[in-house]
N, C-alpha and C positions, 0 to 999 in steps of 0.2 A: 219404138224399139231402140231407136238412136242413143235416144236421151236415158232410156234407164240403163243402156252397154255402158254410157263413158260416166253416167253415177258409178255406178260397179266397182268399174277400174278405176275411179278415184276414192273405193274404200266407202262410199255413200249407200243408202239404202234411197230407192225411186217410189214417188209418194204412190199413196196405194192404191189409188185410181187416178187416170186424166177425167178431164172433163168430156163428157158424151159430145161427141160430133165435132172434134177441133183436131184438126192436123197441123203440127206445130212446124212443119215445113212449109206448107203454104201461108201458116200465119205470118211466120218469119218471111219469105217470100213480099206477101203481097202487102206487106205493111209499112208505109211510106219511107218511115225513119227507123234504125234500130232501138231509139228513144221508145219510141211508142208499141213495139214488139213485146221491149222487158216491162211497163207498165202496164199491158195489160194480162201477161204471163208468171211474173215470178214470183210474183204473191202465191200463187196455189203450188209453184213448184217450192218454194223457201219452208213453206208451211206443213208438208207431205219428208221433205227430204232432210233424214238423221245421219249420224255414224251407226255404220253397220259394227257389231259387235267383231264380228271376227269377217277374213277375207273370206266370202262361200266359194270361191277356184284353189284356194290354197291345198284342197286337199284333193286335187286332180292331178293327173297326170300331166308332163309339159308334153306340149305337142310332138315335138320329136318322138318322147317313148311310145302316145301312142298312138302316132299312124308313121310307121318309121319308112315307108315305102313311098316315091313320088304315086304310086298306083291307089296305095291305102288314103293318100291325102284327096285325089282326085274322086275316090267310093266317095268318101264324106262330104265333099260339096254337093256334089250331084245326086244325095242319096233321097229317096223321097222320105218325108218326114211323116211323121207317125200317127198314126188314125187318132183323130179325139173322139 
């Protein structure tokens, strides 16, 4: 969820699947060197990840307009999120 937020925000589209059972924090984590993190990682990420055509937030609201209340910002953290 990291990795494709700060794609986003750098105008990036996040490739369109990870790989099944790899949690990129613990790889990063438990992998001896950072040398050895990005060779075995950034190939699937280089290969997945474009320029996004247009910003998909650009045509949101800024946060200020819309939860202008300390009260309305605290709903939105806490709010339970939505049946799949």
């Amino acid at each position: 969820m990291v990795v494709a937020g700060l794609l986003a925000a750098a105008g990036l589209r996040p490739p369109p699947r990870m790989p099944k059972d790899v949690q990129l924090d613990w790889e990063a984590i438990l992998s001896a060197t950072p040398s050895a993190f990005i060779a075995g990682h950034c190939r699937w990420l280089h290969e997945g990840v474009w320029e996004a055509p247009a910003d998909p937030l650009a045509s949101l609201e800024p946060p200020v307009k819309a939860f202008r209340t300390l009260r309305d910002r605290m709903a939105a953290l806490v709010a339970p999120s939505p049946a799949q």
